[in-house]
Structure formats: C-alpha cells, structure tokens
N, C-alpha and C positions, 0 to 999 in steps of 0.2 A: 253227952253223947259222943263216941269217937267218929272219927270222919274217916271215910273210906280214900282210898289211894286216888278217886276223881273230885275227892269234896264231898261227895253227898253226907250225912249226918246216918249214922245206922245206930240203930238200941245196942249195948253192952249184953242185956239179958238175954239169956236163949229164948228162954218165953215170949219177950217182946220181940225178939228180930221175927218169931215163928208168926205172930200176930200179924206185923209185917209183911212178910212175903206172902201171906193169905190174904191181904187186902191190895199187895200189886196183880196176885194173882185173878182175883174178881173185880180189876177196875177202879176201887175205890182210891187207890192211889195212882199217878203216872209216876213211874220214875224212870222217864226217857234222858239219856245223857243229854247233857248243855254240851255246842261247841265251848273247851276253852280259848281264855284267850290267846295262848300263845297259836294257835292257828291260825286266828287274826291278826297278829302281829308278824307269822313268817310268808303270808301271804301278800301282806303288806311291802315288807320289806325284799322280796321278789318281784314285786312291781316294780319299784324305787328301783333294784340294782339292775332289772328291765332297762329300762327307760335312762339309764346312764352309762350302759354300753354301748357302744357299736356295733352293727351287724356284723361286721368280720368278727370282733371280738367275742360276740355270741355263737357263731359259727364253727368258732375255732375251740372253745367250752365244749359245745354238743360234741364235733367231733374226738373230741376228748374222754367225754363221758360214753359215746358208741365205742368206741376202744374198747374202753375196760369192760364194760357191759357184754362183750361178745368174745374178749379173751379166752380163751383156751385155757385150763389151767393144769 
C-alpha cells in the first residue's frame, strides 16, 4: 500500500481507494489525523528554550518578532 504524505496507508487501486472513502464516508472507518511527532517535539523544545532565557531576553525576542509582524512593506 503507498502511504499518503501524513503516513496513513491508502489502496494503489482506484476501486479500493473508492471502496475506501465509502466506508469513511459511513463511519466504518475513522480516519482522524494523529498529532505527529514533531509537534511534540517543538513544543517540547519551546518549553526548554522557555525556561532557559531570561525575561529581558524573552522581551527583547517578542519585541523583535512585533517589529517585523507589523512592519510596513
């Protein structure tokens, strides 16, 4: 089976992927995306570089990042 650009496994065949989307269509399958991992991982590691700044240091980022976010171009 080829896997779709989030992982999930999808049929090659047009008849099975049709089969498919007829049975997410009535329920018989879920196919709700997984968080991956890497959004646990930069979640994570946001904490960590959190928690090893300084408020002035972090102050001085935000005011950095309001800058450019409201720049004029």
């Amino acid at each position: 089976m080829p896997i779709g650009p989030k992982g999930e496994k999808r049929p090659a065949d047009v008849n099975a992927r049709a089969v498919m989307i007829a049975k997410i269509a009535t329920g018989e399958i879920d196919e709700s995306p997984r968080p991956s991992n890497k959004v646990k991982s930069g979640k994570a590691g946001a904490k960590a570089r959190n928690a090893k700044l300084s408020a002035e240091q972090r102050s001085t980022i935000a005011k950095k990042a309001a800058e450019k976010r409201w720049r004029l171009t």
